[in-house]
C-alpha positions as CSV (number, residue, x, y, z in Angstrom):
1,X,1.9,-11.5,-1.3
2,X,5.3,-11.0,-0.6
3,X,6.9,-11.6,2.9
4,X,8.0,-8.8,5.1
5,X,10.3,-11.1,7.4
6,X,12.5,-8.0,8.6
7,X,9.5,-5.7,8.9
8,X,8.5,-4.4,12.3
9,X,5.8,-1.4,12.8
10,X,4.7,0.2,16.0
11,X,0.7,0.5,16.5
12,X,0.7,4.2,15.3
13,X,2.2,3.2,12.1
14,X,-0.1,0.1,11.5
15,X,-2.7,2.4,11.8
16,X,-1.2,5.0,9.3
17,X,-0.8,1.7,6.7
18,X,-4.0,0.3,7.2
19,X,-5.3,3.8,6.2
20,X,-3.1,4.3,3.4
21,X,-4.8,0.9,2.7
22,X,-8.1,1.8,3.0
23,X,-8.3,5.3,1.2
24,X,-6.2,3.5,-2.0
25,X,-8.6,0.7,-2.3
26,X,-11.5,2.8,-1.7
27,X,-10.6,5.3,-4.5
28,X,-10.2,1.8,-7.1
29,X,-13.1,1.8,-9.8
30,X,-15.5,-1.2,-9.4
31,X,-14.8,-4.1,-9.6
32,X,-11.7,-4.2,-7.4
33,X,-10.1,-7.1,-8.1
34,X,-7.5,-9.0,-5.3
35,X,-4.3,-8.8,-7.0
36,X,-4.7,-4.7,-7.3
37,X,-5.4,-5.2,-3.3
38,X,-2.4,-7.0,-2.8
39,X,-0.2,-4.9,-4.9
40,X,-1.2,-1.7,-3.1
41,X,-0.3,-3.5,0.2
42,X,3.3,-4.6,-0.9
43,X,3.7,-1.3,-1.8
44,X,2.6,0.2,0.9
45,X,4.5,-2.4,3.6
46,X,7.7,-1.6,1.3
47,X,7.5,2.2,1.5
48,X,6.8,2.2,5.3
49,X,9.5,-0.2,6.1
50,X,12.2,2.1,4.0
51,X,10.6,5.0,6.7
52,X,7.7,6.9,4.8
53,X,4.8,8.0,8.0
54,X,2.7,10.1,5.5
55,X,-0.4,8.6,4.7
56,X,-1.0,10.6,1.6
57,X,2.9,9.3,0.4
58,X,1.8,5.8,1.3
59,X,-1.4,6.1,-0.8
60,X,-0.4,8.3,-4.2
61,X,3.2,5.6,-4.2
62,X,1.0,2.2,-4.0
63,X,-1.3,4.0,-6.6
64,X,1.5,4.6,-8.6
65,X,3.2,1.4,-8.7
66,X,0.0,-0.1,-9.1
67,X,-0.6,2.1,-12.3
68,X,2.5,1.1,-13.6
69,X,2.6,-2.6,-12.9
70,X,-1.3,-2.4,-15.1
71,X,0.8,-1.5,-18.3
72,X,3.1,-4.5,-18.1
């Protein structure tokens, strides 16, 4: 996973990442596998830090980049 060194999020907007998180993994076909995790989560930390606070943006970008990182 990448490192975030720069990153700093209040508690609110943990909370809106680590739902982001949750729904994006959750809505993953069986079996999930940990690199898709991971990927979802860069995205996810990178989106937030450049200011996103929607949780539906947070989820349908990491799904996105995940989709498209899965054809290269």
């Amino acid at each position: 996973m990448k490192n975030f060194p720069e990153a700093e999020f209040s508690p609110e907007v943990i909370e809106l990442m680590t739902r982001a998180l949750k729904s994006s993994v959750a809505s993953l076909p069986d079996p999930v596998n940990t690199a898709h995790i991971n990927l979802i989560a860069e995205s996810i930390l990178r989106t937030a830090n450049e200011g996103e606070r929607e949780v539906g943006a947070l989820q349908r970008i990491a799904l996105m980049e995940l989709a498209l990182a899965s054809y290269n």
